[in-house]
N, CA, C and O atoms as a Maestro MAE file, in Angstrom:
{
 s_m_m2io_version
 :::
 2.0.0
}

f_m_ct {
 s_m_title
 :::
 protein
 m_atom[268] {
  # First column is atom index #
  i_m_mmod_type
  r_m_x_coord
  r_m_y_coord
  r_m_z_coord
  i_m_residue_number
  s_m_chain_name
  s_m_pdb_residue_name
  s_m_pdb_atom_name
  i_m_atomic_number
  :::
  1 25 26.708 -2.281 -29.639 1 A "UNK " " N  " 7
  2 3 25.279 -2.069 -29.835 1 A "UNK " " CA " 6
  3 2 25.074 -0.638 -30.310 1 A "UNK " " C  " 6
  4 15 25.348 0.310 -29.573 1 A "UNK " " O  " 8
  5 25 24.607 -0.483 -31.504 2 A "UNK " " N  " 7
  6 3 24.248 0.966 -32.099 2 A "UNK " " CA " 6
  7 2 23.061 1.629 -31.284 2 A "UNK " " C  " 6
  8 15 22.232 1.052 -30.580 2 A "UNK " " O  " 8
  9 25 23.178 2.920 -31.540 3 A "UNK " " N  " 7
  10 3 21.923 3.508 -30.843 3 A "UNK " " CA " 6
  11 2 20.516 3.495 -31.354 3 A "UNK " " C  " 6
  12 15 19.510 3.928 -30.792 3 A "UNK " " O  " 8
  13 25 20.636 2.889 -32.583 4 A "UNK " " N  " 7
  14 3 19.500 2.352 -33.149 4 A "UNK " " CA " 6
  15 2 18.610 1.620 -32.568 4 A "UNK " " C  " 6
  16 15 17.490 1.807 -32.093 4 A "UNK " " O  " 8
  17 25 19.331 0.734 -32.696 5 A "UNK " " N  " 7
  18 3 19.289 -0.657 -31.943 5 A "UNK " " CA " 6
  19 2 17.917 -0.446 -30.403 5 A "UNK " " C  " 6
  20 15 16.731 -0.741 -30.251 5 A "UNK " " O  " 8
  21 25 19.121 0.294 -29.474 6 A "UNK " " N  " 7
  22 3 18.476 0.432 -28.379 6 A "UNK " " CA " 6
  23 2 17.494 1.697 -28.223 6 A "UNK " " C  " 6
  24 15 16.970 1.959 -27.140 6 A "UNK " " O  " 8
  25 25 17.303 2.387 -29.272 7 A "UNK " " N  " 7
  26 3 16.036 3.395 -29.928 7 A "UNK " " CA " 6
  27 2 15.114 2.042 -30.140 7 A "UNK " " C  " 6
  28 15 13.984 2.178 -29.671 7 A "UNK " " O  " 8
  29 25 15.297 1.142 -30.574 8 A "UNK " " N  " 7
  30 3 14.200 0.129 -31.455 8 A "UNK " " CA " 6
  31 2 13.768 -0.608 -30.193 8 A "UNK " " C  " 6
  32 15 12.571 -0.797 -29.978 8 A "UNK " " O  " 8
  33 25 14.865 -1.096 -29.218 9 A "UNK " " N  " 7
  34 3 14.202 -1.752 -28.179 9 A "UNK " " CA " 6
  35 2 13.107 -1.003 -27.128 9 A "UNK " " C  " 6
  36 15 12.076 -1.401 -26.585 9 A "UNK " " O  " 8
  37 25 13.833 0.263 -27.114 10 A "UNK " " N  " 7
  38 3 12.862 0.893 -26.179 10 A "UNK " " CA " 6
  39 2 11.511 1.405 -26.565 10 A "UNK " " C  " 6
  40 15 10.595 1.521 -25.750 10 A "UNK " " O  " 8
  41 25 11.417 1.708 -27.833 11 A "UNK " " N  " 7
  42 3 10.070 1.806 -28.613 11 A "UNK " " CA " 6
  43 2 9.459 0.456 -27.844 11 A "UNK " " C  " 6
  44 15 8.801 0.359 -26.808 11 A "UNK " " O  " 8
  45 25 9.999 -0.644 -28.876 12 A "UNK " " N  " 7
  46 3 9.357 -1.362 -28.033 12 A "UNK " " CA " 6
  47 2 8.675 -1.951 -26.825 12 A "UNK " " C  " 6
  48 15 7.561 -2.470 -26.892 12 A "UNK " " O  " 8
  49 25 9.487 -1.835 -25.555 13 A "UNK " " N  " 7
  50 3 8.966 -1.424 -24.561 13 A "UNK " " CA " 6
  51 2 8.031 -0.988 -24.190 13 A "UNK " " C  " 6
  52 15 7.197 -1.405 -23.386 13 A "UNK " " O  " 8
  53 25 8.126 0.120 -24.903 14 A "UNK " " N  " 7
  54 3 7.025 1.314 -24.598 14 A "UNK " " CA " 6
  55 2 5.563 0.620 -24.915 14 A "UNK " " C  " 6
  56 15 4.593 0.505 -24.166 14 A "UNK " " O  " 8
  57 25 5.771 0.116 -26.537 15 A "UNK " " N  " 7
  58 3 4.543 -0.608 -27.339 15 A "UNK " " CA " 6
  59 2 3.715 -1.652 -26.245 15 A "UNK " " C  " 6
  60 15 2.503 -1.864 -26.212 15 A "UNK " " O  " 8
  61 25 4.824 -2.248 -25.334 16 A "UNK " " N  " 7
  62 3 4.747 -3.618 -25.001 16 A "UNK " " CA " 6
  63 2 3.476 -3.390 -23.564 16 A "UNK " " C  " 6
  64 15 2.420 -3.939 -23.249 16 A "UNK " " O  " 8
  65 25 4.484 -2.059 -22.905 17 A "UNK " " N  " 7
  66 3 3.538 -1.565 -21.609 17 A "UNK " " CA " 6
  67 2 2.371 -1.190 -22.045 17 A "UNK " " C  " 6
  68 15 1.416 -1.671 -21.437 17 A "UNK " " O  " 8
  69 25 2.074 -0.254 -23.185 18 A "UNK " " N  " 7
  70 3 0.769 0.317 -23.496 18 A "UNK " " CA " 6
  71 2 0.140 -1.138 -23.598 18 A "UNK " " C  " 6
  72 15 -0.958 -1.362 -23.089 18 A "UNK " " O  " 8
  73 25 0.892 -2.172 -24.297 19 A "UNK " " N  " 7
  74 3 -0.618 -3.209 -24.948 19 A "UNK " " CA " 6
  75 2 -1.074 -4.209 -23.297 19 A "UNK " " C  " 6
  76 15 -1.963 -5.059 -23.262 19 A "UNK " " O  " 8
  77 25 -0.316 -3.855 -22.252 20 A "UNK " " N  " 7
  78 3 -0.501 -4.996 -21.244 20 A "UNK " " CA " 6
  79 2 -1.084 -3.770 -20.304 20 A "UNK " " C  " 6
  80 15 -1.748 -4.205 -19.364 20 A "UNK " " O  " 8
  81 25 -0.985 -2.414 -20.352 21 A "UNK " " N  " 7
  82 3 -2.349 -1.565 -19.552 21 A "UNK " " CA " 6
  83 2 -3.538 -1.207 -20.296 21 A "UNK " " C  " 6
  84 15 -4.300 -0.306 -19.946 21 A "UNK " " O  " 8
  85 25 -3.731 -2.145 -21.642 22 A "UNK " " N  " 7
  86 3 -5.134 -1.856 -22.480 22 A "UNK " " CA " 6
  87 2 -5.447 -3.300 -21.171 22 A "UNK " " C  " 6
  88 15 -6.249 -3.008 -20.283 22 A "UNK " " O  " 8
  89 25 -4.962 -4.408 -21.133 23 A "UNK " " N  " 7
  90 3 -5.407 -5.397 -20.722 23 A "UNK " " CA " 6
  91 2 -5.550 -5.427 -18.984 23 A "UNK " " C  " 6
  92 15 -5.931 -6.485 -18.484 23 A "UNK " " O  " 8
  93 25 -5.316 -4.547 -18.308 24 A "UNK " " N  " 7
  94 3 -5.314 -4.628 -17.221 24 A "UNK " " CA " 6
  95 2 -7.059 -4.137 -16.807 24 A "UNK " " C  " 6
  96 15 -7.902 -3.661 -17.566 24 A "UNK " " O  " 8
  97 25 -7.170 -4.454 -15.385 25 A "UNK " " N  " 7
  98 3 -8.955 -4.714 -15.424 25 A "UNK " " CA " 6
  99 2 -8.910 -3.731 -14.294 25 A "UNK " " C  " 6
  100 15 -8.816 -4.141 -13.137 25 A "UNK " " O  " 8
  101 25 -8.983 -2.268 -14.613 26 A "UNK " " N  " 7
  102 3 -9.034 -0.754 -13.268 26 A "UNK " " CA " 6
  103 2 -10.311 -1.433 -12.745 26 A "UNK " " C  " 6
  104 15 -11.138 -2.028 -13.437 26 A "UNK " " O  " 8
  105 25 -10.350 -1.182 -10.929 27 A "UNK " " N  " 7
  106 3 -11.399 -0.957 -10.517 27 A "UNK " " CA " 6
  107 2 -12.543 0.260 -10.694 27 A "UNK " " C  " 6
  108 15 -12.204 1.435 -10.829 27 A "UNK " " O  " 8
  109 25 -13.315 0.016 -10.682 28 A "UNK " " N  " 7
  110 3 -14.521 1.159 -10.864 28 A "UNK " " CA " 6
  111 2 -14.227 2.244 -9.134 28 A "UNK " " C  " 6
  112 15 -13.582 2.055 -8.102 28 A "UNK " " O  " 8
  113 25 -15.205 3.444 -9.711 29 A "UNK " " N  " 7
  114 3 -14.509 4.597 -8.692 29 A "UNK " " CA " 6
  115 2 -14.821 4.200 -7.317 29 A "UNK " " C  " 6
  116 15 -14.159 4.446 -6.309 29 A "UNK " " O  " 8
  117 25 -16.586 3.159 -7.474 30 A "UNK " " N  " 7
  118 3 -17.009 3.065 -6.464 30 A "UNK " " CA " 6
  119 2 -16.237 2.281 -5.706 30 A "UNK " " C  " 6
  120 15 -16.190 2.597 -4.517 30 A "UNK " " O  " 8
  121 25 -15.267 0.818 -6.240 31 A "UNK " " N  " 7
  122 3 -14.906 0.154 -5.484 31 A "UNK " " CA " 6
  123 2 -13.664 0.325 -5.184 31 A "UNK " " C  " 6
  124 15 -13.053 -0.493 -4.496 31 A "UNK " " O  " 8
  125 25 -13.143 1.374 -5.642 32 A "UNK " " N  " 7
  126 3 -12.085 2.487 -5.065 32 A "UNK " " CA " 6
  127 2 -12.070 3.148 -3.366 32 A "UNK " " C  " 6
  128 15 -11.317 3.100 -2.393 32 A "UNK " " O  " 8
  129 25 -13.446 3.788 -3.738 33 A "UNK " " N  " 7
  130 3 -14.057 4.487 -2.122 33 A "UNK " " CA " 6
  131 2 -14.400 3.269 -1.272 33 A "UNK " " C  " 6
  132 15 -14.252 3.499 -0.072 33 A "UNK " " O  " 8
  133 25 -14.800 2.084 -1.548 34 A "UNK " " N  " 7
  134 3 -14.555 1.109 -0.561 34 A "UNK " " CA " 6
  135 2 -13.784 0.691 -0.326 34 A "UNK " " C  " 6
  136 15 -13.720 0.543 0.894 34 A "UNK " " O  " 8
  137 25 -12.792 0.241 -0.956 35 A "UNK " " N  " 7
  138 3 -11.979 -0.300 0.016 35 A "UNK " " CA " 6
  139 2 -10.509 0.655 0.633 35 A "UNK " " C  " 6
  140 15 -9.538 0.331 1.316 35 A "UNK " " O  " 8
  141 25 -10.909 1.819 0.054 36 A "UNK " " N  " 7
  142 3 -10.246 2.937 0.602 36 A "UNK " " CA " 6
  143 2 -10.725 3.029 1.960 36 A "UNK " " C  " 6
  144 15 -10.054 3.102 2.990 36 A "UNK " " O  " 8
  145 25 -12.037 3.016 1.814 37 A "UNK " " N  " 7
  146 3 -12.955 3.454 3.104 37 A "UNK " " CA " 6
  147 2 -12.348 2.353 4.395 37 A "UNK " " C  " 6
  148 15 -12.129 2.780 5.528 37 A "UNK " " O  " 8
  149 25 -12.118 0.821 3.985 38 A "UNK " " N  " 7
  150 3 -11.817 -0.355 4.457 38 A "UNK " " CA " 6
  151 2 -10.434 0.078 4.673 38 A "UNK " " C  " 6
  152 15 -10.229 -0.157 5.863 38 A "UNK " " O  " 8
  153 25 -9.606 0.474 4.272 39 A "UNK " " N  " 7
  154 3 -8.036 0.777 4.515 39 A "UNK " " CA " 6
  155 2 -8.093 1.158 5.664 39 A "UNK " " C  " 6
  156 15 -7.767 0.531 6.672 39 A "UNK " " O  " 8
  157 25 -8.626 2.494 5.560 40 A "UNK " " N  " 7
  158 3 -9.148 3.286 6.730 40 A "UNK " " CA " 6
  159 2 -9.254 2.791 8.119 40 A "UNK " " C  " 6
  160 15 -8.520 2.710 9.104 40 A "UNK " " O  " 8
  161 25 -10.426 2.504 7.807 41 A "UNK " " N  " 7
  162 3 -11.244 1.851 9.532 41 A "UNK " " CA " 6
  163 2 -10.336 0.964 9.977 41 A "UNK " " C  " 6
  164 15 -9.948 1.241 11.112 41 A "UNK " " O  " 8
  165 25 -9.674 -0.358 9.335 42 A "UNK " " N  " 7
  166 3 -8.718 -0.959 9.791 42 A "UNK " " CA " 6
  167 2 -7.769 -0.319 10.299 42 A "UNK " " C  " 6
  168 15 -7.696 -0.564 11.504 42 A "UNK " " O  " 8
  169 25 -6.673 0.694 9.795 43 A "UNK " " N  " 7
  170 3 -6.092 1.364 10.139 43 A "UNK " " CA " 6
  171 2 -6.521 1.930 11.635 43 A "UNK " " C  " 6
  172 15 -6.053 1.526 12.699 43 A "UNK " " O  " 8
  173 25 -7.298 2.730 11.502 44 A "UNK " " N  " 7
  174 3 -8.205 3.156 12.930 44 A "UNK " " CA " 6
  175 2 -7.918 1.954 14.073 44 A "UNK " " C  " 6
  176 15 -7.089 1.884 14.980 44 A "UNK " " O  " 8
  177 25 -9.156 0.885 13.542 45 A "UNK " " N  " 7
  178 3 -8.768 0.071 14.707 45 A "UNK " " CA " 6
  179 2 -7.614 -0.952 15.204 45 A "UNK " " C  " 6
  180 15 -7.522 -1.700 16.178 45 A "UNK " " O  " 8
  181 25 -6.827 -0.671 14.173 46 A "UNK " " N  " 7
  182 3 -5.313 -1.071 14.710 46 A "UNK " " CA " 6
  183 2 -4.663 -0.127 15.444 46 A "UNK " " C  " 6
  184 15 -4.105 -0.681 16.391 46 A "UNK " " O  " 8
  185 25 -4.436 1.351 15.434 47 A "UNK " " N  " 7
  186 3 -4.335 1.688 15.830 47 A "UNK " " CA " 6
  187 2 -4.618 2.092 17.187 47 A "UNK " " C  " 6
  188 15 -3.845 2.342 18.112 47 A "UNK " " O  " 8
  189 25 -5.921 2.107 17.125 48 A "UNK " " N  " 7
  190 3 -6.483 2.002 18.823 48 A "UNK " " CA " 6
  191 2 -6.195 0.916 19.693 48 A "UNK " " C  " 6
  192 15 -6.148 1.043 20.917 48 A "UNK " " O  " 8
  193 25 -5.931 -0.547 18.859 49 A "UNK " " N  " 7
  194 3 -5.780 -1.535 19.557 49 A "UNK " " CA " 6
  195 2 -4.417 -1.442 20.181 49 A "UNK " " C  " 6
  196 15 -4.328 -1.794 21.357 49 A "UNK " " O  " 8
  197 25 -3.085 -0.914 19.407 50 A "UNK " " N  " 7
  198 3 -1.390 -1.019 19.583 50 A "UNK " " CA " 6
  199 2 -1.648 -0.014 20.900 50 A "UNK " " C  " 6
  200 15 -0.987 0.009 21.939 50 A "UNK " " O  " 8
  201 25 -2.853 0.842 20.531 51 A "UNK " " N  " 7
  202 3 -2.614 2.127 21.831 51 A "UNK " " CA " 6
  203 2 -2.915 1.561 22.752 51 A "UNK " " C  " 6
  204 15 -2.152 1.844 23.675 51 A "UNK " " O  " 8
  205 25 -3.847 0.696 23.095 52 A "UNK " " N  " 7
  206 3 -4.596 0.215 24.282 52 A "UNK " " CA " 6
  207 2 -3.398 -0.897 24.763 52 A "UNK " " C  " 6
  208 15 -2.881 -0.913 25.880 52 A "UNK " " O  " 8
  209 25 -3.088 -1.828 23.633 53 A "UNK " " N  " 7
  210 3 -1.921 -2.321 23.968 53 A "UNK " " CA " 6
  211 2 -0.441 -2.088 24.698 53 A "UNK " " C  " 6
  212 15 0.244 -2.726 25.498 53 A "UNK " " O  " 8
  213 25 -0.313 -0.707 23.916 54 A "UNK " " N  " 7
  214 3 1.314 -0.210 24.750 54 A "UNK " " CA " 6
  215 2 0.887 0.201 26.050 54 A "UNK " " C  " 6
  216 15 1.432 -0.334 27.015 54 A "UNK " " O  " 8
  217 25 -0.110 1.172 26.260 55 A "UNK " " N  " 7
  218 3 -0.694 1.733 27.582 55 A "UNK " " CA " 6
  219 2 -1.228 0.701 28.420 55 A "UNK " " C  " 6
  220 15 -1.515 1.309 29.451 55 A "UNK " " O  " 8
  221 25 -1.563 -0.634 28.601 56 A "UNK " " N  " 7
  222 3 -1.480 -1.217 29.167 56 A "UNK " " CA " 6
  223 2 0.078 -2.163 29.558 56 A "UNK " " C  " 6
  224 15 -0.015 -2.948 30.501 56 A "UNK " " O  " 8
  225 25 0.891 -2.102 29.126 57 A "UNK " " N  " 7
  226 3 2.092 -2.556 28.899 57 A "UNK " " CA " 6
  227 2 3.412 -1.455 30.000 57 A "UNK " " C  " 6
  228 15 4.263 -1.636 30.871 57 A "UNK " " O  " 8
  229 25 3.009 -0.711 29.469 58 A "UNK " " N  " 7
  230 3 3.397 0.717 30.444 58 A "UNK " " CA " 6
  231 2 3.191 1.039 31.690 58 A "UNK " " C  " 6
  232 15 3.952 1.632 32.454 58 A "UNK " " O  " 8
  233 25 1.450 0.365 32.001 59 A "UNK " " N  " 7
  234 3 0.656 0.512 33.327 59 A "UNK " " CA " 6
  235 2 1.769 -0.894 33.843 59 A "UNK " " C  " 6
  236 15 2.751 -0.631 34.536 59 A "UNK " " O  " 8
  237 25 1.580 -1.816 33.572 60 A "UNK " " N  " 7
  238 3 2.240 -3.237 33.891 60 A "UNK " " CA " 6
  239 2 3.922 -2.765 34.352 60 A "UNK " " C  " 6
  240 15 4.431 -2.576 35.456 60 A "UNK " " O  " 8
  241 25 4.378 -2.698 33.191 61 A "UNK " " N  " 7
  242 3 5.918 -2.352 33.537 61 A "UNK " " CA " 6
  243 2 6.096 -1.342 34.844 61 A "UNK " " C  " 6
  244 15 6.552 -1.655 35.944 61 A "UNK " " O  " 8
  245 25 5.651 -0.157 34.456 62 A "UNK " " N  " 7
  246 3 5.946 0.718 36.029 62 A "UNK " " CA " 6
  247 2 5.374 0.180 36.969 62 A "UNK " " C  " 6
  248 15 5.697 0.611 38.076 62 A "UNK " " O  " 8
  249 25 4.509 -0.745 36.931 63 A "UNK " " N  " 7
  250 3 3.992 -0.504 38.800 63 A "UNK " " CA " 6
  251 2 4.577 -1.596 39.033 63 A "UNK " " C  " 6
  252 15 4.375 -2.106 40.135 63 A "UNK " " O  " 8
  253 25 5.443 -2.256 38.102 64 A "UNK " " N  " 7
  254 3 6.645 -4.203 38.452 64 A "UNK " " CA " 6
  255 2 7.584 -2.704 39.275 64 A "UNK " " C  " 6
  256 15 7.567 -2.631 40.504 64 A "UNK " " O  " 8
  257 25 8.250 -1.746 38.535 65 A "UNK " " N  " 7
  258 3 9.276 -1.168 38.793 65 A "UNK " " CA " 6
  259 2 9.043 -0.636 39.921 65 A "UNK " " C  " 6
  260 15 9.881 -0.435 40.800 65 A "UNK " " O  " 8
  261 25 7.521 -0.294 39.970 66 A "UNK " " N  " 7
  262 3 7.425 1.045 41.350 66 A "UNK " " CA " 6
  263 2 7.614 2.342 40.896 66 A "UNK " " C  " 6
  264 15 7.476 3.360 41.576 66 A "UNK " " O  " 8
  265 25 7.871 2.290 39.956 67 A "UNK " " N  " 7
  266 3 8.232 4.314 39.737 67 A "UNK " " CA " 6
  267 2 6.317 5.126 39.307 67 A "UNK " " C  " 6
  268 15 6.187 6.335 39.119 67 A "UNK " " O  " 8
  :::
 }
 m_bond[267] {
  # First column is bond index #
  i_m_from
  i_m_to
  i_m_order
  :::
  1 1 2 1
  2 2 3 1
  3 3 4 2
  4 3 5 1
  5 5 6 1
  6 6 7 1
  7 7 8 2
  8 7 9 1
  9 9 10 1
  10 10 11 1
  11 11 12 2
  12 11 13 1
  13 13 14 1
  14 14 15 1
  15 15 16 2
  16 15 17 1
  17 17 18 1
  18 18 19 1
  19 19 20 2
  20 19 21 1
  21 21 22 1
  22 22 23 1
  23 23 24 2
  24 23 25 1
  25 25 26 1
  26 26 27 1
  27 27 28 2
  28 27 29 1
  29 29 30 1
  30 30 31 1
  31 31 32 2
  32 31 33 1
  33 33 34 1
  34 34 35 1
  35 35 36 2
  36 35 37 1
  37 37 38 1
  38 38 39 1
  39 39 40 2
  40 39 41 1
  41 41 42 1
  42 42 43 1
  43 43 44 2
  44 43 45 1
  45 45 46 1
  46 46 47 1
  47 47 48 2
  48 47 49 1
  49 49 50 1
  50 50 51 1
  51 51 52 2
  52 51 53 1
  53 53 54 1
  54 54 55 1
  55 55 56 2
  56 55 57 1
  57 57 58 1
  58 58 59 1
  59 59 60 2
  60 59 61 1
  61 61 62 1
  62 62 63 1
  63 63 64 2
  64 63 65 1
  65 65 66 1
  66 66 67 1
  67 67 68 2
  68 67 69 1
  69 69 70 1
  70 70 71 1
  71 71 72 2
  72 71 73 1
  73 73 74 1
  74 74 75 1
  75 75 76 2
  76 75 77 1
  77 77 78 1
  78 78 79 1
  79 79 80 2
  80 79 81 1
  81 81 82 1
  82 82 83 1
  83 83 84 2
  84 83 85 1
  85 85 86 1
  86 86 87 1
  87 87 88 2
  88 87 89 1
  89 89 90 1
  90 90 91 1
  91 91 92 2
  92 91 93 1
  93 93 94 1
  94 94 95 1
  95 95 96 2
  96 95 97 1
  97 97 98 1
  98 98 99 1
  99 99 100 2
  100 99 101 1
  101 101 102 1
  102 102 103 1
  103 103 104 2
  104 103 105 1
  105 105 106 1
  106 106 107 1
  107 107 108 2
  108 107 109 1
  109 109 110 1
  110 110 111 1
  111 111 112 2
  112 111 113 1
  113 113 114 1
  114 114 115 1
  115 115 116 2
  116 115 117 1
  117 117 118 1
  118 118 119 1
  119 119 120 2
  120 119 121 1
  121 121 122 1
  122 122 123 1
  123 123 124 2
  124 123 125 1
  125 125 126 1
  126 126 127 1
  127 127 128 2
  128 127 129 1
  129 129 130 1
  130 130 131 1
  131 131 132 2
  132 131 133 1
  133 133 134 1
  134 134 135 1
  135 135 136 2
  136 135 137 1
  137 137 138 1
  138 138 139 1
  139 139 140 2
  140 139 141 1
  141 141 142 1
  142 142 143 1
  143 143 144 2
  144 143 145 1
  145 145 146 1
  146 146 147 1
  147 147 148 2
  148 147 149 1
  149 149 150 1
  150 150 151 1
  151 151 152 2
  152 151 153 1
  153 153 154 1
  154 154 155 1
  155 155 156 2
  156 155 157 1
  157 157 158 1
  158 158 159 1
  159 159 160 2
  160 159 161 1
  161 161 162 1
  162 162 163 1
  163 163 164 2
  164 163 165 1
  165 165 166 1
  166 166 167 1
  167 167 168 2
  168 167 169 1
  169 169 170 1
  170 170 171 1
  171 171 172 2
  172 171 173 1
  173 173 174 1
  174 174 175 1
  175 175 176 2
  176 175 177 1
  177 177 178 1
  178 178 179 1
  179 179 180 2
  180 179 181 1
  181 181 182 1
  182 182 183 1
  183 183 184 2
  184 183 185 1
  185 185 186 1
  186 186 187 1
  187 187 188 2
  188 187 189 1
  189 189 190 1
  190 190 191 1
  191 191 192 2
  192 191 193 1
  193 193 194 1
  194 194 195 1
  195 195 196 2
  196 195 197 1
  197 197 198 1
  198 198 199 1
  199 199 200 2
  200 199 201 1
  201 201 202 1
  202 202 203 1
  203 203 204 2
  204 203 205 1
  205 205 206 1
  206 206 207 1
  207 207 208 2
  208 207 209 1
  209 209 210 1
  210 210 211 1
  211 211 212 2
  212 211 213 1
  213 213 214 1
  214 214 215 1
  215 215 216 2
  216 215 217 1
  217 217 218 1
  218 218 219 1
  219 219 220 2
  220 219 221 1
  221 221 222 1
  222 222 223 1
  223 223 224 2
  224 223 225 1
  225 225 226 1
  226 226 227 1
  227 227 228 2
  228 227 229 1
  229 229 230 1
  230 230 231 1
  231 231 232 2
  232 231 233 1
  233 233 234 1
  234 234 235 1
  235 235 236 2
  236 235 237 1
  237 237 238 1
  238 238 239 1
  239 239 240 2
  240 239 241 1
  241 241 242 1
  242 242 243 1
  243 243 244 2
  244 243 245 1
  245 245 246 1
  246 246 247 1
  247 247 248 2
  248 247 249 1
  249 249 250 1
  250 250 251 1
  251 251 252 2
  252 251 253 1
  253 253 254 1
  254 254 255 1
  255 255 256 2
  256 255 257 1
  257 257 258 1
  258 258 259 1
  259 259 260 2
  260 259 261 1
  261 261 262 1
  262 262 263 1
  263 263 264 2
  264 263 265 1
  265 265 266 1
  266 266 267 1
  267 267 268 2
  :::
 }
}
């Protein structure tokens, strides 16, 4: 395979990505900050929930053990 060759394919490539991110459909900024915002809060309340979860799990386990 000459280096031509694979000069010509990768142009291509290149051509191929630009024409399939003209076609891709970006969200707008606003619906960016939402569901960023939504990442978020979920995050939050998963988090609080695993906490409430292990710390009750912890309370349970030691007082089976006694320590």
């Amino acid at each position: 395979m000459s280096s031509g060759s694979v000069f010509g394919k990768v142009c291509s490539f290149v051509v191929d990505v630009r024409a399939e991110l003209d076609r891709v459909s970006w969200p707008s900024r606003k619906e960016v900050i939402i569901t960023t915002i939504v990442v978020f809060v979920i995050a939050l309340i998963s988090a609080i929930f695993f906490a409430l979860v292990d710390t009750a799990w912890y309370k349970i386990i030691h007082s089976m053990i006694g320590k």
